[in-house]
N, CA, C and O atoms as CSV, one atom per row, in Angstrom:
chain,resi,resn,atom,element,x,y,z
A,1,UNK,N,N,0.862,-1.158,0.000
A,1,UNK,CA,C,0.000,0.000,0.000
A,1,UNK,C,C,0.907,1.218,0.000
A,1,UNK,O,O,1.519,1.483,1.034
A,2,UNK,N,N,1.072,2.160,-1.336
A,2,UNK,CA,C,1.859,3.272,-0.998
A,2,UNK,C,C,1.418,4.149,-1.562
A,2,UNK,O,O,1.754,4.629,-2.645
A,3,UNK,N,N,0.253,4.564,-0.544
A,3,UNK,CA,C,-0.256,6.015,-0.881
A,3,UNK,C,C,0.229,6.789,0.789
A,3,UNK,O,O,0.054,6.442,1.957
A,4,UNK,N,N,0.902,7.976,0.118
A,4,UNK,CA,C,1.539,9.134,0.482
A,4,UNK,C,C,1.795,10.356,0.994
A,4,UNK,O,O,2.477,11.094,0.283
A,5,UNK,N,N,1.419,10.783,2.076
A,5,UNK,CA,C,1.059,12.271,2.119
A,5,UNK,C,C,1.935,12.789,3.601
A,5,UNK,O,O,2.580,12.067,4.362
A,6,UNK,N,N,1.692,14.336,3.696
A,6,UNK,CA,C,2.783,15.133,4.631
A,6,UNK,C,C,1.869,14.600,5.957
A,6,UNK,O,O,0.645,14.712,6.021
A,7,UNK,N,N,2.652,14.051,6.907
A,7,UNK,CA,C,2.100,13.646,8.202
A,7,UNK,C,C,2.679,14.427,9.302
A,7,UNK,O,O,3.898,14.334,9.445
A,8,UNK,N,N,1.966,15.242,10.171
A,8,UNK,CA,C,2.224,16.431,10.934
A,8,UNK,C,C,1.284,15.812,12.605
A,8,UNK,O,O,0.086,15.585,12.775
A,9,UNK,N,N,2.428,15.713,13.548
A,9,UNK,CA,C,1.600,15.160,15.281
A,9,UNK,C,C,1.761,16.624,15.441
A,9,UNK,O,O,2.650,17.397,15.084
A,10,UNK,N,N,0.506,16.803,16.160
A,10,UNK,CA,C,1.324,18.622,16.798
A,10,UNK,C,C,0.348,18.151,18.103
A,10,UNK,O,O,-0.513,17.272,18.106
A,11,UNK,N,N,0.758,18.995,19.160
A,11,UNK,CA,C,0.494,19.034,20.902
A,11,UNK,C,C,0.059,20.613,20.427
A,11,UNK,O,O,0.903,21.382,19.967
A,12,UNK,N,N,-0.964,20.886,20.550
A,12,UNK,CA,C,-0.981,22.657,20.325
A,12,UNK,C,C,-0.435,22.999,19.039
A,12,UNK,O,O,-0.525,22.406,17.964
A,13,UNK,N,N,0.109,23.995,19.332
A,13,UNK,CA,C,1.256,24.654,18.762
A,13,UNK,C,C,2.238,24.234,18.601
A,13,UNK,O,O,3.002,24.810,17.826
A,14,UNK,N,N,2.638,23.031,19.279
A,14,UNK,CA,C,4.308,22.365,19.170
A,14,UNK,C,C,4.003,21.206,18.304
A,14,UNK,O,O,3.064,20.417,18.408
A,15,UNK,N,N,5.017,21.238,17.375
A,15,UNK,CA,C,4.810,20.104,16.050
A,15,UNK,C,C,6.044,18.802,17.153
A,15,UNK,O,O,7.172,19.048,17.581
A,16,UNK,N,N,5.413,17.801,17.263
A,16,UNK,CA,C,6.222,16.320,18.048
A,16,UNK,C,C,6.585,15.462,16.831
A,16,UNK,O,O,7.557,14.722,16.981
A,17,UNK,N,N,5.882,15.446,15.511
A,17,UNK,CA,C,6.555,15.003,14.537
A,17,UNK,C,C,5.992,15.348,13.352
A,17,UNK,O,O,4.771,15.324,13.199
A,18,UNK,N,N,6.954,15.752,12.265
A,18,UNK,CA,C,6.679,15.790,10.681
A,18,UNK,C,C,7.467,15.490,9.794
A,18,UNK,O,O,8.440,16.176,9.482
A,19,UNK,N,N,7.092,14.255,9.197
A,19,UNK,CA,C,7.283,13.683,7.854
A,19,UNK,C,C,6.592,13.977,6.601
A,19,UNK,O,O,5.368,13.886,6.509
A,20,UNK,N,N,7.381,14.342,5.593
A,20,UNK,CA,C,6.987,14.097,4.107
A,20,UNK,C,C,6.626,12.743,3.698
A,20,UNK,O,O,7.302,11.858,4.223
A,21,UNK,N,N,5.719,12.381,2.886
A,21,UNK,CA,C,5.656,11.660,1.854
A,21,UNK,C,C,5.543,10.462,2.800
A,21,UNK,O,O,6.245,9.451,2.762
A,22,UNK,N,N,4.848,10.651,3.399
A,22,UNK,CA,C,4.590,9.429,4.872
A,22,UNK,C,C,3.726,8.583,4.244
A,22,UNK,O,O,3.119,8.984,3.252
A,23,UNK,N,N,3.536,7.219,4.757
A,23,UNK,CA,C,2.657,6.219,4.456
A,23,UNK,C,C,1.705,5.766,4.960
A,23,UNK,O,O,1.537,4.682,5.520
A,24,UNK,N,N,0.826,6.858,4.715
A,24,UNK,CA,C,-0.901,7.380,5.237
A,24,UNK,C,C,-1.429,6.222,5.442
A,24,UNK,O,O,-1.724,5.865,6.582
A,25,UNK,N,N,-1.624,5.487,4.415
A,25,UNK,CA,C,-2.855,4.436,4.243
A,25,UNK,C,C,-2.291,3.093,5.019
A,25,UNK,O,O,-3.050,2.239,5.477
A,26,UNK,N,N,-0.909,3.030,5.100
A,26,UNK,CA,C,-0.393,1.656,5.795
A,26,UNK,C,C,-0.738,1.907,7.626
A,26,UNK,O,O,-1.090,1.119,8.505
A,27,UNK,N,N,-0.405,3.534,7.631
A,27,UNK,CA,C,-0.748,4.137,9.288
A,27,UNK,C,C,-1.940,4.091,9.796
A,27,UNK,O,O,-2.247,3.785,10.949
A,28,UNK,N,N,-2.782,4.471,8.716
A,28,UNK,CA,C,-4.562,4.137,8.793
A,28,UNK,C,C,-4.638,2.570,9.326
A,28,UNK,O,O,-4.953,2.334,10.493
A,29,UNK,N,N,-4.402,1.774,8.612
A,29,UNK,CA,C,-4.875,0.503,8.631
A,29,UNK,C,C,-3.917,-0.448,9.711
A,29,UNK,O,O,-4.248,-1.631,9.790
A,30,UNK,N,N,-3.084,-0.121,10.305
A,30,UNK,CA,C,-2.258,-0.094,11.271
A,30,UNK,C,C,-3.374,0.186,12.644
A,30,UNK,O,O,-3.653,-0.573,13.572
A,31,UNK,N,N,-3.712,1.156,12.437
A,31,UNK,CA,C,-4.358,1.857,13.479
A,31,UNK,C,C,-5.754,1.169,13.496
A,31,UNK,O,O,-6.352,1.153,14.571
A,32,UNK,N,N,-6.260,0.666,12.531
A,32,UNK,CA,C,-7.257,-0.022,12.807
A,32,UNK,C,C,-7.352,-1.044,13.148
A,32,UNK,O,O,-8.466,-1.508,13.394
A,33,UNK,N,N,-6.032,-1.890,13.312
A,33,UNK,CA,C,-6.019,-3.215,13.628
A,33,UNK,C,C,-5.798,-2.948,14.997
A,33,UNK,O,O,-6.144,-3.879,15.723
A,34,UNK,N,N,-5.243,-1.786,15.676
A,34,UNK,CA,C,-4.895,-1.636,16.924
A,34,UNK,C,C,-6.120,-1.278,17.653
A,34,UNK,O,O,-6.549,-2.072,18.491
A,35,UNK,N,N,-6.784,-0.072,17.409
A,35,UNK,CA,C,-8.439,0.423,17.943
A,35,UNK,C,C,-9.101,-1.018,18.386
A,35,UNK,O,O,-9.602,-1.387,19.449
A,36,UNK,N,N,-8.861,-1.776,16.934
A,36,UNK,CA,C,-10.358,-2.801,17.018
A,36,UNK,C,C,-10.373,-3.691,18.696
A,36,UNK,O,O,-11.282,-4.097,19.421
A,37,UNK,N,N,-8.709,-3.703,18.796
A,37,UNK,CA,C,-8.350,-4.699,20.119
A,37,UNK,C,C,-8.705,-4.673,21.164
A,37,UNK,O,O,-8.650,-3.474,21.435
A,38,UNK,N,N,-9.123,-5.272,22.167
A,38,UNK,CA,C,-9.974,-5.358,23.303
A,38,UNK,C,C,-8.876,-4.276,24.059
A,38,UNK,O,O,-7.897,-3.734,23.546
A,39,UNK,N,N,-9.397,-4.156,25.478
A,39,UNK,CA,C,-8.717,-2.912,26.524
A,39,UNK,C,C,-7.350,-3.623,27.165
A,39,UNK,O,O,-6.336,-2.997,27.471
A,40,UNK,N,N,-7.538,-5.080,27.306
A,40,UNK,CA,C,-6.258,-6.466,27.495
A,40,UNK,C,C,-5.714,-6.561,26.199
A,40,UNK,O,O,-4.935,-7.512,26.138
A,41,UNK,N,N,-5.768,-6.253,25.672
A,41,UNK,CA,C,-4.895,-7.039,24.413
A,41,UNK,C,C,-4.274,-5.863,23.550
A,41,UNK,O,O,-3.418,-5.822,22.667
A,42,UNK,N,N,-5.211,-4.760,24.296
A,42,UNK,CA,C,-4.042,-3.577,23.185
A,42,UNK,C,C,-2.911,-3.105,23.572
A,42,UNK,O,O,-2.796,-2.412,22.561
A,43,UNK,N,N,-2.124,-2.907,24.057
A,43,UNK,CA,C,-0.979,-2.615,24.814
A,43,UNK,C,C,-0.627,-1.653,24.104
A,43,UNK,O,O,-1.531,-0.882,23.784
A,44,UNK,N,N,0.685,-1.372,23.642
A,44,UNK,CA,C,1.280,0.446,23.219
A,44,UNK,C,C,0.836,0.006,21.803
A,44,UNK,O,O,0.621,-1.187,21.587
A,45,UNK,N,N,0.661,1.153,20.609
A,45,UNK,CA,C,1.021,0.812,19.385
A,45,UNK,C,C,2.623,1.549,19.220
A,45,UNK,O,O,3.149,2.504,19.791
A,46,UNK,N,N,3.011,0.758,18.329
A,46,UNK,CA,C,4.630,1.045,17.638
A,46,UNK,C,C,3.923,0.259,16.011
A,46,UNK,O,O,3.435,-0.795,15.605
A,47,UNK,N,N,4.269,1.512,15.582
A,47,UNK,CA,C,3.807,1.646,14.042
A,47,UNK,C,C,5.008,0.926,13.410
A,47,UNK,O,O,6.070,1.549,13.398
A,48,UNK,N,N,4.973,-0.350,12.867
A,48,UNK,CA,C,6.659,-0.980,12.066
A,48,UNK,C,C,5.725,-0.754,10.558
A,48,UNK,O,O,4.651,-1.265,10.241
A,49,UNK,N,N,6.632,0.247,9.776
A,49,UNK,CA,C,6.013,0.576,8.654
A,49,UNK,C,C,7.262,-0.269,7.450
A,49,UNK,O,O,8.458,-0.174,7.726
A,50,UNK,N,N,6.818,-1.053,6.163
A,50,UNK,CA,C,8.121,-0.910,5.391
A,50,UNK,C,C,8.573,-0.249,4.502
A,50,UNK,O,O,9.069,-0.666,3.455
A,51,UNK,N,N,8.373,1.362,5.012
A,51,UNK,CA,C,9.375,2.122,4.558
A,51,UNK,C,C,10.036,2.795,5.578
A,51,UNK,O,O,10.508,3.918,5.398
A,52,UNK,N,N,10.112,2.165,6.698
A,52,UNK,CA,C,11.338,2.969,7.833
A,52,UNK,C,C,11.834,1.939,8.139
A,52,UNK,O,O,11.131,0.931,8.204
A,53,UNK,N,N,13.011,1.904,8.379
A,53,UNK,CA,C,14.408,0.748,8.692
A,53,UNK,C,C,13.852,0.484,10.544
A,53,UNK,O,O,14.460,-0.433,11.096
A,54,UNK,N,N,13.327,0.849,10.977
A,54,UNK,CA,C,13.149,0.822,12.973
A,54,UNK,C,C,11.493,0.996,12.965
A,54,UNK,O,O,10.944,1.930,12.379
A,55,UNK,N,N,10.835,0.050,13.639
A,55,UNK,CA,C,9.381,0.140,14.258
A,55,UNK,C,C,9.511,1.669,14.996
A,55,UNK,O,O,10.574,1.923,15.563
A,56,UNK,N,N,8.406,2.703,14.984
A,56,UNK,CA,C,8.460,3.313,16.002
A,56,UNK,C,C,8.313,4.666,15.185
A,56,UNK,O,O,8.251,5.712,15.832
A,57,UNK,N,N,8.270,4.695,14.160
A,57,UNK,CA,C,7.852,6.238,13.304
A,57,UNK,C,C,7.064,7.035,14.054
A,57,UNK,O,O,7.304,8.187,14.416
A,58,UNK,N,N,5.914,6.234,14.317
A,58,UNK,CA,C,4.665,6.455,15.318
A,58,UNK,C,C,4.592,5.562,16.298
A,58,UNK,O,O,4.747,4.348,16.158
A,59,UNK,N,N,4.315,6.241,17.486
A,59,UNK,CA,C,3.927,5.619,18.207
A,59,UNK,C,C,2.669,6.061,19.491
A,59,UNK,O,O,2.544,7.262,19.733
A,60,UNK,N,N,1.897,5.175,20.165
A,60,UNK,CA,C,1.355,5.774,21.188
A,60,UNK,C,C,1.477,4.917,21.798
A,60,UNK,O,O,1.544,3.755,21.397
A,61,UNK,N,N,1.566,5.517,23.554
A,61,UNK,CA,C,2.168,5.127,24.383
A,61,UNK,C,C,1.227,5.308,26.178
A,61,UNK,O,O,1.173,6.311,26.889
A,62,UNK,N,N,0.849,4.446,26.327
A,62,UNK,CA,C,0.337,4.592,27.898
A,62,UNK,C,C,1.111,4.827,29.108
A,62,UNK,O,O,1.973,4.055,29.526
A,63,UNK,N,N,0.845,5.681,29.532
A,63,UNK,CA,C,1.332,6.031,30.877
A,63,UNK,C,C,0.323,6.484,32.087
A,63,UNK,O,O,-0.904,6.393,32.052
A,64,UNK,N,N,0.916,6.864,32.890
A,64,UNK,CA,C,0.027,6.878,34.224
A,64,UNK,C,C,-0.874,7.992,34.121
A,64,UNK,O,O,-1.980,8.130,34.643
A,65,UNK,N,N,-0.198,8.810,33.326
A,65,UNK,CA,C,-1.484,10.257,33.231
A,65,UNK,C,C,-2.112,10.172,31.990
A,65,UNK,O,O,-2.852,10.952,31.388
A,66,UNK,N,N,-1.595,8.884,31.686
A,66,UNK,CA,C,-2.826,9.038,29.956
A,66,UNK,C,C,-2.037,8.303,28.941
A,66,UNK,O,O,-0.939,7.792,29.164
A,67,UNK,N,N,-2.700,8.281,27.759
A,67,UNK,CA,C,-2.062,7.767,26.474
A,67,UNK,C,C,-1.121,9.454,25.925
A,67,UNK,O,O,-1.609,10.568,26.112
A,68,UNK,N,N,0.111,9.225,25.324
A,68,UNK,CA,C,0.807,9.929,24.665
A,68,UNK,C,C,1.336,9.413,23.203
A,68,UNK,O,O,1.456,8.227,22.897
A,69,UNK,N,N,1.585,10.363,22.486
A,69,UNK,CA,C,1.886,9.838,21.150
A,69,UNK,C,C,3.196,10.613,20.762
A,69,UNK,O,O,3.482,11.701,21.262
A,70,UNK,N,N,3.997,9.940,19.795
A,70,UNK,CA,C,5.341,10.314,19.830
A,70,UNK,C,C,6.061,9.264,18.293
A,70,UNK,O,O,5.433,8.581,17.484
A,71,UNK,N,N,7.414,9.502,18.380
A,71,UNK,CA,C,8.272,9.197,17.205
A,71,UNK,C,C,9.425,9.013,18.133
A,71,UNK,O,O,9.744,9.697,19.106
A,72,UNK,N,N,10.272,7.394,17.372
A,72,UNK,CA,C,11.857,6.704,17.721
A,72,UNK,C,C,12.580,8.112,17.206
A,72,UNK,O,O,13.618,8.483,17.755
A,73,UNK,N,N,12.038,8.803,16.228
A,73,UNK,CA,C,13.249,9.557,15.909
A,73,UNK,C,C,13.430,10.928,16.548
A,73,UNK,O,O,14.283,11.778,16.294
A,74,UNK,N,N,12.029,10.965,17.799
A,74,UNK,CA,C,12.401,12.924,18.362
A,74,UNK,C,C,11.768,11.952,19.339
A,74,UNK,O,O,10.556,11.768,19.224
A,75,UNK,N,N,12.669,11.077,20.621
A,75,UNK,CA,C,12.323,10.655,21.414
A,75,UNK,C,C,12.215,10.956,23.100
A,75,UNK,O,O,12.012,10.253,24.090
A,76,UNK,N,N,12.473,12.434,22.846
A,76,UNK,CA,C,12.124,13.303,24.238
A,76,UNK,C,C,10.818,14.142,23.996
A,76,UNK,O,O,10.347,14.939,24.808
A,77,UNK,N,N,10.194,13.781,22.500
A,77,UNK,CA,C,8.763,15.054,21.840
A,77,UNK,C,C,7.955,14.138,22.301
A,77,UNK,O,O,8.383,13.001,22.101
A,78,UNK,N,N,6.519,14.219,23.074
A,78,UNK,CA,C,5.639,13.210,22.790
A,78,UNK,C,C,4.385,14.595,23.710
A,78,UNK,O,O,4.475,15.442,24.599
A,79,UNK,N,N,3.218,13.996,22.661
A,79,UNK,CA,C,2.318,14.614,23.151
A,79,UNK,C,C,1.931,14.728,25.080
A,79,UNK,O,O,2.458,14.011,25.930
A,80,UNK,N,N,1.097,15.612,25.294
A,80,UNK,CA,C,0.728,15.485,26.114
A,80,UNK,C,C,-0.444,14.449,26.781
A,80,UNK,O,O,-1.136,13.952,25.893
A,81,UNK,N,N,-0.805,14.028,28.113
A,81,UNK,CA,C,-1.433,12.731,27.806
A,81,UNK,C,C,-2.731,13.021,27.765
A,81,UNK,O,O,-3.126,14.121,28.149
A,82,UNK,N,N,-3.571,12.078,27.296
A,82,UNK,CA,C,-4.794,11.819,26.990
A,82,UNK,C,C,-5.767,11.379,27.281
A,82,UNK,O,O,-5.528,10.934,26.159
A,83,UNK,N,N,-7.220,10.784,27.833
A,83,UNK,CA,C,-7.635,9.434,27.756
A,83,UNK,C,C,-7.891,8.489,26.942
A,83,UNK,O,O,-8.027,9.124,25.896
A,84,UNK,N,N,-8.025,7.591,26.727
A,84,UNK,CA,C,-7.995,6.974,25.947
A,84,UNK,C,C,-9.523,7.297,25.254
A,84,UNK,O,O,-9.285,7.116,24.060
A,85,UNK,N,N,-10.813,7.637,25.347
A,85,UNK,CA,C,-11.706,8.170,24.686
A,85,UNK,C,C,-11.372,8.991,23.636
A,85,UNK,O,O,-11.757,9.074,22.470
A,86,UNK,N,N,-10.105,9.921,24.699
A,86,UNK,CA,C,-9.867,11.359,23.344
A,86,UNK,C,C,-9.014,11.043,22.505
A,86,UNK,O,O,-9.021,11.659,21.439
A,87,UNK,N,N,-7.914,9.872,22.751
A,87,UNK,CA,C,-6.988,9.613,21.538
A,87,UNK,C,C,-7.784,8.438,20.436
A,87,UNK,O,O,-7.854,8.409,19.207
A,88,UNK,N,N,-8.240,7.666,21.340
A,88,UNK,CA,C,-9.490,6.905,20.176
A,88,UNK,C,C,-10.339,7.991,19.320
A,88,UNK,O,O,-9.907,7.804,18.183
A,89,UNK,N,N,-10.980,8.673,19.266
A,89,UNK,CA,C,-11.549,9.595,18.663
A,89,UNK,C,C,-10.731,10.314,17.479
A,89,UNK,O,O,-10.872,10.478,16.267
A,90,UNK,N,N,-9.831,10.643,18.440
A,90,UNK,CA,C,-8.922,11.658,17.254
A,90,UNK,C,C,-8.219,10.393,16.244
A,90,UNK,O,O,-8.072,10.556,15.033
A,91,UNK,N,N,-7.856,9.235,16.904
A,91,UNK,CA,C,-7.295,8.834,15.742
A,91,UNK,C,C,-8.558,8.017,14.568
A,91,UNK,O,O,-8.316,7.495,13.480
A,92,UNK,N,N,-9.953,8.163,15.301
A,92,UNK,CA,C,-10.443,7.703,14.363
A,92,UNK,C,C,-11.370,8.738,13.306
A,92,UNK,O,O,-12.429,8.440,12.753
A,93,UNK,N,N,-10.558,10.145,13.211
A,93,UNK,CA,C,-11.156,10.935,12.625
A,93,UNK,C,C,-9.495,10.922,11.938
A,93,UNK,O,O,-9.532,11.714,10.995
A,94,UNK,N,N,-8.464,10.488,12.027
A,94,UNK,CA,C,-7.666,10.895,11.179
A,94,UNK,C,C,-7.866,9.351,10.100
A,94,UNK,O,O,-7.635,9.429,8.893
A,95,UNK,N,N,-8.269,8.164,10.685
A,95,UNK,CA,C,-8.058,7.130,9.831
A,95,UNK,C,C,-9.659,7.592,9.138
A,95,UNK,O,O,-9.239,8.025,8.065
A,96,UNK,N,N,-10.633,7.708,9.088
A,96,UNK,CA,C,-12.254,8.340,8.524
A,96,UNK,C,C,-11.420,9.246,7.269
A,96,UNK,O,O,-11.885,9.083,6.141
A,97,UNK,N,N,-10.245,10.167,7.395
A,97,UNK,CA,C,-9.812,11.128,6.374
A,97,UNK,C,C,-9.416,10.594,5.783
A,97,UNK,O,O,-10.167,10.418,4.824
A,98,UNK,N,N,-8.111,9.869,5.651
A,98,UNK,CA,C,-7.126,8.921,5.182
A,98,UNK,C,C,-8.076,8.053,4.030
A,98,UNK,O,O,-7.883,7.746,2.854
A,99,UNK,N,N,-9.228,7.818,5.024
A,99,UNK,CA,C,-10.369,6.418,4.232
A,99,UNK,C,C,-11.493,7.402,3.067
A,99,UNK,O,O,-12.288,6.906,2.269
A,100,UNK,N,N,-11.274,8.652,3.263
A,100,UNK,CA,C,-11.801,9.034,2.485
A,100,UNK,C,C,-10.883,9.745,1.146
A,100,UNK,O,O,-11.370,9.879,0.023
A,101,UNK,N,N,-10.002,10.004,1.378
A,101,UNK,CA,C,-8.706,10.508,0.628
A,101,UNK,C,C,-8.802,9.165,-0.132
A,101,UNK,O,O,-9.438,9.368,-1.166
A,102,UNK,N,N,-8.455,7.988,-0.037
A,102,UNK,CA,C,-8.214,6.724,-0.794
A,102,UNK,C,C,-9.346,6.697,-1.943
A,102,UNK,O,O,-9.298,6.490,-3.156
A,103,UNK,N,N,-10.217,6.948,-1.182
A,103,UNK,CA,C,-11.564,6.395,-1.867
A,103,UNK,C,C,-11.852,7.925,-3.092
A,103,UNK,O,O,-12.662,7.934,-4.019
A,104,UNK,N,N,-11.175,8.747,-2.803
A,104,UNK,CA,C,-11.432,9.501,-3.773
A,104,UNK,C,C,-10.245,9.860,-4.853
A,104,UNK,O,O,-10.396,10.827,-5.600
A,105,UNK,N,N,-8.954,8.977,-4.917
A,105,UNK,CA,C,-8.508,8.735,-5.642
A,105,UNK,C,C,-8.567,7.114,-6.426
A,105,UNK,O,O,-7.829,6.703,-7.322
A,106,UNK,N,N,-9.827,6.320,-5.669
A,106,UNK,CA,C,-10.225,5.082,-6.426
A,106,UNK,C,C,-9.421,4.320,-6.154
A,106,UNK,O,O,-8.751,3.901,-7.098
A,107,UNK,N,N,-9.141,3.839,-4.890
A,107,UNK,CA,C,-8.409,2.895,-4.675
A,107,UNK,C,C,-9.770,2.182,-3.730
A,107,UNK,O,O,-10.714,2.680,-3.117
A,108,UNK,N,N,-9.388,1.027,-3.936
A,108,UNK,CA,C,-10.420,0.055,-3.284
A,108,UNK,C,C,-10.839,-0.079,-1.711
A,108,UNK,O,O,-10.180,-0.509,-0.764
A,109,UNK,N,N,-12.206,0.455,-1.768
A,109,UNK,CA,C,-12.861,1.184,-0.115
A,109,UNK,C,C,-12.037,0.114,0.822
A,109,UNK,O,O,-11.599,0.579,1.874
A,110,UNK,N,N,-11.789,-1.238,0.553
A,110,UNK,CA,C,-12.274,-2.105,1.903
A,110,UNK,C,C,-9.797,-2.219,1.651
A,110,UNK,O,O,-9.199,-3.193,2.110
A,111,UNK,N,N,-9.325,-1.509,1.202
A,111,UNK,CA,C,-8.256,-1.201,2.164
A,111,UNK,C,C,-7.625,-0.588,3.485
A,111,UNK,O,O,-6.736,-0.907,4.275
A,112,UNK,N,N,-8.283,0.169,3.374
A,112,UNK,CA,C,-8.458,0.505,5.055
A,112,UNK,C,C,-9.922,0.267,5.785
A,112,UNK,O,O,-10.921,0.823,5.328
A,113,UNK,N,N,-9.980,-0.426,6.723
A,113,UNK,CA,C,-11.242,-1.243,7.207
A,113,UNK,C,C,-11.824,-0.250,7.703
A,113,UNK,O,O,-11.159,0.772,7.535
A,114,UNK,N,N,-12.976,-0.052,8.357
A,114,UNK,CA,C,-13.868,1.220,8.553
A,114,UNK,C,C,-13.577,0.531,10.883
A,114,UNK,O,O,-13.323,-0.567,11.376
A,115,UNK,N,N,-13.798,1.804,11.445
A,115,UNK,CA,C,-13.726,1.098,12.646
A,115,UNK,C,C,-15.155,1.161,12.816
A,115,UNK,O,O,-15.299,1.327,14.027
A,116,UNK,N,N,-16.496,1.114,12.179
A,116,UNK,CA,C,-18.055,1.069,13.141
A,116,UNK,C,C,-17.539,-0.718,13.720
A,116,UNK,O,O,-16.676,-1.570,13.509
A,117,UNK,N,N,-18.671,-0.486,14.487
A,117,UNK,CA,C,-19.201,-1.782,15.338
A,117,UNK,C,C,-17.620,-2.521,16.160
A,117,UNK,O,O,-17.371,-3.700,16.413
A,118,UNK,N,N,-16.889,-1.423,16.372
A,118,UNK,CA,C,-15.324,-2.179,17.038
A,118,UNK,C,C,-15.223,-1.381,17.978
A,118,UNK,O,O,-16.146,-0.696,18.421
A,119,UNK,N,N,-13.717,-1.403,18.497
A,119,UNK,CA,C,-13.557,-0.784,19.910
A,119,UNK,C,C,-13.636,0.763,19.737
A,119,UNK,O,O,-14.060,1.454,20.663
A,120,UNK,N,N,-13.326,1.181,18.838
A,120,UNK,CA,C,-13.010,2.387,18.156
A,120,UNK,C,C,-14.262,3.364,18.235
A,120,UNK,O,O,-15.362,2.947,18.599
A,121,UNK,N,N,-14.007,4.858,17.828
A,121,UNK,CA,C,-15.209,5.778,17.447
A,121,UNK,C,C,-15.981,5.001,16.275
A,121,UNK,O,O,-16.988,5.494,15.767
């Protein structure tokens, strides 16, 4: 799957990571295999994409004050924390974009899976 686009984490005003020419649709569908997972079985995501040499482009990360999200390569940047309601949400309005971006350059809907009826928004 190598569809492409500028991928920007920002905390506010503070950008925690930006890549060019990132691999949207593999991160989408990544993320949906992670959402769908029960509250036991999901543990951190670490995004292993194959176009980065190291798991960890993306990542989100649980800690005691919340879920945070972050990158192996700016590994002191990581968002501020979250609950897990608000990072489920947000990431399922960025994979909803991603799934609509695909679909309007005609690539086939059921590559990135939709999250209704899963753990997800």
């Amino acid at each position: 799957m190598d569809i492409e686009a500028d991928l920007v984490i920002r905390d506010g005003d503070r950008v925690v990571l930006a890549e060019e020419q990132f691999p949207v649709a593999e991160l989408a569908r990544a993320l949906v295999g992670w959402l769908r997972r029960s509250d036991g079985e999901r543990g951190d995501f670490v995004f292993d994409s194959m176009s980065y040499p190291e798991p960890g482009v993306v990542r989100m990360v649980e800690s005691a004050e919340g879920w945070r999200g972050g990158s192996v390569f700016e590994p002191d940047a990581w968002t501020s924390p979250v609950t897990w309601d608000v990072l489920a949400a947000e990431l399922g309005r960025f994979v909803a974009a991603v799934r609509g971006d695909v679909a309007e350059i005609g690539a086939r809907p059921g590559l990135i899976p939709g999250l209704r009826g899963t753990a997800g928004p």
